[in-house]
C-alpha positions, 0 to 999 in steps of 0.5 A, a space after each residue: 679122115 672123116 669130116 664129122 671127126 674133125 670138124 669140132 675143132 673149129 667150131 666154136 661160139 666164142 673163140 676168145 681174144 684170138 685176133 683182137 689184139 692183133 687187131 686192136 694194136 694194127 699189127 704193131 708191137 713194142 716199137 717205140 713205145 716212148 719207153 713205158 713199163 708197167 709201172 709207168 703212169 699215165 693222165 689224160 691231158 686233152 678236154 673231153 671233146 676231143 675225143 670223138 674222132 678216136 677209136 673205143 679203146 682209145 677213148 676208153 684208156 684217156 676216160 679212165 685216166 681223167 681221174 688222176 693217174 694210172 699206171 700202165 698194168 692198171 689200165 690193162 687190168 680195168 681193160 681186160 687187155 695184154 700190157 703190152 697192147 695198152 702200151 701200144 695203144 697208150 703210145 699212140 695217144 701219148 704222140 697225139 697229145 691226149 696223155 702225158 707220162 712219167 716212167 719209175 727211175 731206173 733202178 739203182 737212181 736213190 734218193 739224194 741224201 743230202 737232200 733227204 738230211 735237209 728235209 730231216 735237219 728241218 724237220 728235226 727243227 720244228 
C-alpha cells in the first residue's frame, strides 16, 4: 500500500466536533441528569460574579438563561451542541446552584378539571 494513496484520509483543516463533545462533557453521559428532557426549562439563579471560576460553555448556558427561561433544546441549538451534552453540562450547573428546573408533567398528568370548571364558573360570573 502506497502512503501517498492513503494518507487523504486523515488529513484535514477541520475535522469538525469529533472529540469535543466528549470533551466537553468529561467523558459522562446521561447519568444522573436530574431527569431533564428537551423540554425541560432552565433559569439562572446565581449573580453574575460568580461565574468566574466556571468553564466557557458553562458560563455560556447560565448567560443565556439570565433572561428568562430556556428549554434544554434551546439552549443546544443557541450552542451549537448535542442535547444530550447541554444535559450534562446543565446537570452540572444544576448541583452547583447556578439554575434551577422545571421538568413538562408526565404524559397522561391533565389538567384538574374541577379546577379548570372553577376558573370557568368564575369567570362565567364577571
Amino acid at each position: 500500500m502506497s502512503t501517498d494513496d492513503d494518507s487523504h484520509w486523515f488529513v484535514d483543516d477541520d475535522p469538525g466536533p469529533l472529540v469535543r463533545p466528549f470533551a466537553m462533557t468529561r467523558g459522562r453521559v446521561g447519568k444522573d441528569l436530574h431527569n431533564l428532557d428537551m423540554l425541560t426549562l432552565v433559569i439562572a439563579v446565581r449573580p453574575e460574579d460568580e461565574l468566574s471560576a466556571l468553564d466557557r460553555e458553562y458560563t455560556e448556558i447560565v448567560r443565556l438563561c439570565r433572561g428568562g427561561p430556556l428549554s434544554i433544546a434551546e439552549i443546544a441549538a443557541y450552542m451549537n451542541l448535542l442535547v444530550v451534552v447541554v444535559k450534562v453540562l446543565v446537570s452540572d450547573l444544576i448541583n452547583s446552584g447556578h439554575l434551577i428546573f422545571r421538568s413538562p408533567p408526565p404524559p397522561g398528568a391533565g389538567a384538574d378539571l374541577t379546577l379548570l370548571q372553577a376558573v370557568l364558573d368564575g369567570v362565567r360570573r364577571l
